[in-house]
N, C-alpha and C positions, 0 to 999 in steps of 0.2 A: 134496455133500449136497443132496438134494430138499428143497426146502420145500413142506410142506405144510399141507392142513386150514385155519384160517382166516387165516393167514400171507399165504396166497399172495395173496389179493386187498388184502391192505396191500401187499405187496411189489411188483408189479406196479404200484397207484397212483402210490407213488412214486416209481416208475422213469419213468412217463411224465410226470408232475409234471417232473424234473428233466430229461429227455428235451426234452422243448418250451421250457423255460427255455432249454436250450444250443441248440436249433434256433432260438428267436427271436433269441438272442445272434448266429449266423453269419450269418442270415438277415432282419436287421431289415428290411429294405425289405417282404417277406412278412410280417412280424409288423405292418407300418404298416399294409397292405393290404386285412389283415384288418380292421383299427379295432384295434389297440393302440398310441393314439399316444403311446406312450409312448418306442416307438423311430422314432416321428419321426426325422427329419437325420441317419439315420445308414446307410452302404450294408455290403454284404456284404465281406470282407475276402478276398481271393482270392490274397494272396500265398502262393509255395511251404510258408513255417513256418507261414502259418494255416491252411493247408489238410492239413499233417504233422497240425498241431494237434487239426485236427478229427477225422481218420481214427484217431488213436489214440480218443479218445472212443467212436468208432462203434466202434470192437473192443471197449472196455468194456462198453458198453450190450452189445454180443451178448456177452459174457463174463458179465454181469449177469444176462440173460433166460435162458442155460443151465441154473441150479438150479429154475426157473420151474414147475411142472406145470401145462401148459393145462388137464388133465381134470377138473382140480379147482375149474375157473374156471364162474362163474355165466356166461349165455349171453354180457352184454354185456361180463364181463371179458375175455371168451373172445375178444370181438372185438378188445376194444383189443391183446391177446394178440397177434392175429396181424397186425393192425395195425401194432403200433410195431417187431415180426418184419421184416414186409415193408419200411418204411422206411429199417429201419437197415442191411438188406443192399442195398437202393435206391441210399440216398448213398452207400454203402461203394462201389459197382460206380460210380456217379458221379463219384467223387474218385479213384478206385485204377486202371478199369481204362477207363471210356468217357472221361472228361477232357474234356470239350466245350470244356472253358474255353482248352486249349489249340489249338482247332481251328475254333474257330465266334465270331468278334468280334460276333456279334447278341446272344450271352447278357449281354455286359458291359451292352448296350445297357437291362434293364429296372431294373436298377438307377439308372439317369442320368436317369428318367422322374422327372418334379414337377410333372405335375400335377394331383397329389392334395392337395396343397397348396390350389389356387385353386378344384376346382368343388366340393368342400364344404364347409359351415361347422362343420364340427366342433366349434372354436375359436373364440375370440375370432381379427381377423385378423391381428392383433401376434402372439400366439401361433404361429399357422401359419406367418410369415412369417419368425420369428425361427429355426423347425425348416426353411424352405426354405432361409435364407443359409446354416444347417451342410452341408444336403444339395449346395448347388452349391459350397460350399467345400471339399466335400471329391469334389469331381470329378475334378478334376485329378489327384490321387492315384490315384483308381480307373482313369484312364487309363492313367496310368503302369505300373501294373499288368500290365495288359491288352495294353500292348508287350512287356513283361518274358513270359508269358506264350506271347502266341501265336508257333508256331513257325511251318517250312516247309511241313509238312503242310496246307494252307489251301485247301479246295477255292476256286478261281476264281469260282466263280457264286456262293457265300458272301460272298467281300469284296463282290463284284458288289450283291450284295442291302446287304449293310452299308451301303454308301456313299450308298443311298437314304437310310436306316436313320438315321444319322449326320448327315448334312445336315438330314432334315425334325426332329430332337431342336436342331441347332443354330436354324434357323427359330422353332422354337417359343420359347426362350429371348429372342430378339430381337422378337419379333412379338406374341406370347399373354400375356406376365406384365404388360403396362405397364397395360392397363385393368382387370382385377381387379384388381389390388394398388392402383389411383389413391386409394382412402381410407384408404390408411396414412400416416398424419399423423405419425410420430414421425420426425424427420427422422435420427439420429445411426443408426436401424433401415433405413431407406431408401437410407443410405450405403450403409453394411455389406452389402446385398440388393444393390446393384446394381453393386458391387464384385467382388461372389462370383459374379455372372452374370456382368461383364467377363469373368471369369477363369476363368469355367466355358466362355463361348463360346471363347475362345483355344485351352483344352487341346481343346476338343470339334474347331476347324478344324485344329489339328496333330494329331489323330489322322487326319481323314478325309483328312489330304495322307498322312500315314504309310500309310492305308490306300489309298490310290491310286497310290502314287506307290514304297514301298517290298513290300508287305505280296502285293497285287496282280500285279507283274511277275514272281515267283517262286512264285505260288500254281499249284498241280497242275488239270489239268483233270478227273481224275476225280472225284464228290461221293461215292459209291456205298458207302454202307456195308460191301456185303461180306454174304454169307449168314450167318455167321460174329455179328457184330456186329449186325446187324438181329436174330436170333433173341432178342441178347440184350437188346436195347432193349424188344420186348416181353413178355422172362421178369420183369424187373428190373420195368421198369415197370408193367406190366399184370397179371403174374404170370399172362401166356398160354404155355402150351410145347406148341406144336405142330407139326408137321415144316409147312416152307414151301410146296412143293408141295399138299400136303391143305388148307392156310389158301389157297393162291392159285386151285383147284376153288373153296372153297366162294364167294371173291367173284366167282367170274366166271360161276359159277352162276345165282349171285344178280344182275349185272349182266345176264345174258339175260334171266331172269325178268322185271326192269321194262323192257328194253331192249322185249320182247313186248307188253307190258303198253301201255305207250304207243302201241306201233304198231297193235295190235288197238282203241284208244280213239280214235286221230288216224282210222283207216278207218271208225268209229262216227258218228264226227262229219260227217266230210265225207272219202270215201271218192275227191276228187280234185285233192286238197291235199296234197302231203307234211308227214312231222310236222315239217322244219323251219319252209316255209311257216304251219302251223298255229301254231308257237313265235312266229313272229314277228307276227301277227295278234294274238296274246295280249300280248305285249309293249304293241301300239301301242292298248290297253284301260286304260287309265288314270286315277287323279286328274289337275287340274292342279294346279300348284307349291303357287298358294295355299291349296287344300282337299286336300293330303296329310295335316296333321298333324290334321287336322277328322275324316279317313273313318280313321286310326290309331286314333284315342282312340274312336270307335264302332264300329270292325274288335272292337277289347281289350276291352269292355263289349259285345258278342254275344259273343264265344268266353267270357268268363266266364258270362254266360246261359247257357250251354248245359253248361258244367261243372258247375254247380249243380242246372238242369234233370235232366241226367240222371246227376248223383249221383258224378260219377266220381274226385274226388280231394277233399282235404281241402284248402279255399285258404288261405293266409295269410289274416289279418285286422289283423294291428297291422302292415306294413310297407307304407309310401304309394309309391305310382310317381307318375313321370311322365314326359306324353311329349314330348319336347323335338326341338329342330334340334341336330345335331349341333353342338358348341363346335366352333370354328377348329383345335382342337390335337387333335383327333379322327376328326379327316374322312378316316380312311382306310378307311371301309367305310362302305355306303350306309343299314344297318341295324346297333343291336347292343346289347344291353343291357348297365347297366351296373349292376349287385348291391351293396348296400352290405352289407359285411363280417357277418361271423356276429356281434363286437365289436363293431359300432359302435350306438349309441342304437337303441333299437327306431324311434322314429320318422325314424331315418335314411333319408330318400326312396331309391328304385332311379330311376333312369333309361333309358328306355328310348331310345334315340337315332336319328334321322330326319336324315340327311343332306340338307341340302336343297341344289338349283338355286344356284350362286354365281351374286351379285349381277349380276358384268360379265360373264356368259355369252352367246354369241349365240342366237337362240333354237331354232336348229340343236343348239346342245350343251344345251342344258335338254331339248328332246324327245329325243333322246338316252340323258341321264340318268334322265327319269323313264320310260322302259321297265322301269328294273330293278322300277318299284315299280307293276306290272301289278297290278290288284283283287283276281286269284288268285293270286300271287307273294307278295303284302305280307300276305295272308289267312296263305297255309304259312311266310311268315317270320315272323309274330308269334304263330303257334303254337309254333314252332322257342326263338323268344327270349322270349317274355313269359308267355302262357296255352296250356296247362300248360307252357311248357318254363323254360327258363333262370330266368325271374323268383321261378315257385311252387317250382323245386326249392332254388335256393340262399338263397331267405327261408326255407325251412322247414328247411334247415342248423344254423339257429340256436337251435331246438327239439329237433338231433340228441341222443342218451343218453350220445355220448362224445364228450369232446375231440378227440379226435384225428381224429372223423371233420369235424370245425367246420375242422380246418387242412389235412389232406393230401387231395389229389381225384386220381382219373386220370378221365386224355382217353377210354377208352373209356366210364367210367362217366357223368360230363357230359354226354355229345354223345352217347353210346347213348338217354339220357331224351330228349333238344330232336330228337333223329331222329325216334326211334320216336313222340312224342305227332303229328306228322306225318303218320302212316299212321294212328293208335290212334284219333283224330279224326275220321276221313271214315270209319271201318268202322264208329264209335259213332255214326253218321249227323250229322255236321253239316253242315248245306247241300245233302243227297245230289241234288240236281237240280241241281246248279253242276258241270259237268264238265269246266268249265277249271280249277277247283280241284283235280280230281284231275291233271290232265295238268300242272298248277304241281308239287304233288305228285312226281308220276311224274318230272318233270322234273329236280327237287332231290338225287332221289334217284340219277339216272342221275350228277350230278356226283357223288356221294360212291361210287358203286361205282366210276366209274375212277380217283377217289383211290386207291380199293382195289390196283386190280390195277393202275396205272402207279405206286405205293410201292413194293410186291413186284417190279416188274418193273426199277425203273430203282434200284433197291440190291443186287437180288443176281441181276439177270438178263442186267445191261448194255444195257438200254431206254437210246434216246439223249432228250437232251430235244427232238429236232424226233419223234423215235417217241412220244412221249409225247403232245406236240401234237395228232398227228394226231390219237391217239386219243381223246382229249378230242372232237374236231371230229368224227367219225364216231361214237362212239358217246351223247355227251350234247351233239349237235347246235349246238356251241359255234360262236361267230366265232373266227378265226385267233388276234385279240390277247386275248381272253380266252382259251382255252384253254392258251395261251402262258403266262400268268400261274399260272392253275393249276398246269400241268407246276414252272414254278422253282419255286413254294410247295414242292413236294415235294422239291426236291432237300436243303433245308434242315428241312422237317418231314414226316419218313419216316414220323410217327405219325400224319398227317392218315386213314388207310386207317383210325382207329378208330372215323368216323363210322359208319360200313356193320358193320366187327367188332363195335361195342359195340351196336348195334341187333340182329343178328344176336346175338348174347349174352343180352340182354336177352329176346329171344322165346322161347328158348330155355329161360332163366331161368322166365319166364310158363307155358309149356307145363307143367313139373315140379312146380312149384307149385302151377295147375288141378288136376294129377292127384292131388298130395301131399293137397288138401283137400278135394278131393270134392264132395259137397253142401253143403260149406261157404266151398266158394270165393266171394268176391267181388273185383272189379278193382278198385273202389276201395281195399280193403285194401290191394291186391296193389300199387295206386298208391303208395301213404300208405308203404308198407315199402320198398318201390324205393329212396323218395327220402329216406326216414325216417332214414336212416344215412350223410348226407353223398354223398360219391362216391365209395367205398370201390374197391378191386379188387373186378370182378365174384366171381372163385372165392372171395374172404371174404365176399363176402353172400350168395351162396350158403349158405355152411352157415350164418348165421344163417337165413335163411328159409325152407327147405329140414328139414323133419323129417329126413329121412335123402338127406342130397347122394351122388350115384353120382361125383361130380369130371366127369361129363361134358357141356362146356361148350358143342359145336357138333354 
């Protein structure tokens, strides 16, 4: 029987209502994350019965959504509609037929992560500390798990990346908890915490010997999805269904487009330089160490000047940033912002984080390091992470119309926004007489198109990772050992390719929408709605935005 008429939008409510209740329930570490610390110290349960457990549910819930009539749904029911549609066949294809859990020891790995516990104060620090002794007391278990678990099938470069993975979570334990936690004064508390860390560091070194030693010597050397299973990682995920061939045109398309782009701007400039010479000239343009975090926080207040100036998105105003040195237990990227939850207190700071120069550096590896944070580099990365990108879209998450867009996100829709404001920013004229900002720019971009075409190539085309290398190094004018590093990113994250797809998507999106409004278009609108809805799957924002969507994405 259909439900209909004013049924249907009670019905729906509280399908997602109890929908997210049992998704916080399997997924509390995601429900912490958010700011629900209510499921504080408690990890995800990944044994075979709770994972039986959970897949029955998800047939429910689609067993539940079948009497549903979408057409009867107001616009934003309409979304949560297709919304809680899309997620429940998500996990279902997750737990039933892609199973990572049994293939990929990195996933165990975000769960064993604590320290969200020490850089906010959310709490009192009894509180926090008393939900960090459950979380490392119940590590061991989650361990255990995670050998019961992972089988034969183990790509090689997987455990490879793990056993970094595994060691720097063990470091942190031993190294990062002892100076935040020094003013917890209740001593019988202090037991207990550093007990539960003994005993979190023991099971954390006998899994990385399990994974060295057992896991490791019988893992397969192929990573390679498979054309097969790549399609479905981004039907499931992304809810993109395109044949691979037409997806692998349009980024290699688009990777000549700036590959041109660049080289037509490097001849502009100085016409007897190569562009990688050029790259490297730009690198050695610099802050020093002590005046990085000085030229950040005035980089982040001109790129807000000029969003304001020329009108172009709607900023937060009640969520405070700051910009900080990276913590010790974070320093594994040079830049990166850090979003406090859609849940947590409005005035819960974002951080935006600045990796700085280690102290006992020689000063060979400090100039080095601060290449990566060239004038024009640290300008398109804090576009990318802070103004407009990552910081205005995930603070204004919290203002989204549905729940469910506040919890679930996809990677093309995220990183399609923190790309695209990239390019959206130098064509709105910011800086236009800085044309090493465009070649930073053109540069960034050059890496996320051979994301593109070395994902599609080394999952379903049998790209090796030294052919991946190269191409990293010939086409976005890389050094040997970054590009290298690139190349394994992918073998483990075959969806990195959705920085370049979800920008591409996104413009795409922009074009239809121009046309759809006519003399009523405006981009700031067009901004404010983008991000207005969380990070939905592109093709469901579409028909909210979209008066009449044709389904055609690229």
């Amino acid at each position: 029987m259909t439900v209909v008429s004013g049924e249907v939008t009670h019905e729906l409510s509280t399908l997602v209502d109890q929908y997210l209740l049992d998704y916080f329930a399997f997924y509390p570490t995601v429900a912490a994350s958010l700011g629900l610390h209510e499921y504080d110290g408690r990890l995800c349960n990944l044994r075979s019965d709770a994972i039986q457990q959970r897949i029955t549910q998800l047939h429910a819930y689609q067993a539940q959504l079948q009497p549903i009539a979408p057409e009867k749904l107001s616009r934003i029911a309409r979304f949560d509609y297709d919304m809680l549609q899309w997620h429940v066949a998500l996990e279902l294809w997750q737990l039933t037929d892609e199973q990572e859990y049994r293939y990929n020891p990195l996933i165990y790995a975000y769960d064993l992560m604590v320290d969200s516990y020490i850089k906010r104060d959310y709490a009192p620090l009894a509180v926090r500390a008393a939900a960090l002794t459950r979380h490392l007391q119940a590590i061991p278990a989650a361990l255990d798990t995670a050998r019961a678990n992972l089988g034969g099938n183990v790509p090689a470069i997987i455990v490879e990346e793990s056993l970094e993975v595994y060691e720097g979570l063990t470091n942190f334990l031993l190294t990062d908890l002892d100076e935040p936690l020094q003013p917890l004064d209740d001593p019988h508390l202090r037991h207990n915490l550093w007990a539960a860390r003994d005993h979190a560091v023991a099971a954390l070194r006998a899994f990385h010997h399990y994974l060295a030693h057992q896991l490791l010597p019988n893992a397969q050397p192929n990573f390679a999805l498979g054309s097969e299973r790549y399609a479905k990682m981004l039907r499931y995920n992304e809810l993109i269904d395109m044949p691979l061939d037409q997806l692998l045109a349009i980024g290699e398309a688009d990777l000549q487009h700036n590959k041109a782009a660049l080289d037509t701007l490097a001849r502009q400039l100085d016409p007897q330089r190569s562009v990688p010479d050029q790259m490297q000239a730009l690198a050695r343009n610099h802050p020093a160490a002590e005046e990085l975090l000085l030229v950040t926080m005035r980089l982040i207040e001109d790129l807000q000047a000029f969003l304001i100036e020329r009108d172009l998105i709607t900023l937060p105003t009640d969520t405070p940033y700051i910009v900080a040195p990276t913590p010790p237990f974070a320093r594994w990227a040079f830049a990166m912002m850090e979003t406090a939850g859609p849940f947590e207190p409005e005035d819960a700071p974002s951080f935006y984080y600045i990796t700085m120069p280690e102290p006992h550096w020689s000063p060979e590896e400090v100039e080095s390091w601060l290449t990566r944070f060239d004038y024009a580099t640290l300008a398109d990365v804090s576009m990318h992470e802070a103004f407009p990108g990552h910081f205005v879209h995930f603070s204004m998450v919290r203002q989204a119309p549905s729940r469910l867009a506040k919890v679930f996100a996809t990677y093309t829709h995220y990183e399609s926004w923190a790309h695209y404001v990239e390019q959206m920013m130098l064509e709105q004229g910011y800086d236009p007489a800085n044309q090493q900002l465009r070649m930073a720019q053109l540069a960034e971009a050059l890496i996320r198109n051979c994301r593109y075409v070395c994902s599609i190539k080394m999952h379903t085309q049998g790209m090796s990772l030294d052919e991946a290398t190269a191409f990293f190094m010939e086409n976005a004018y890389m050094d040997e050992m970054t590009a290298r590093r690139e190349a394994r990113r992918g073998t483990h994250d075959a969806g990195y390719l959705n920085y370049t797809l979800g920008k591409l998507l996104l413009y795409k999106v922009l074009d239809d929408y121009r046309q759809a409004m006519g003399t009523e278009f405006s981009l700031k609108r067009f901004h404010d709605e983008y991000i207005g809805y969380g990070s939905p799957p592109i093709p469901i924002l579409r028909r909210v935005l979209l008066p009449h969507d044709d389904g055609v994405l690229l």
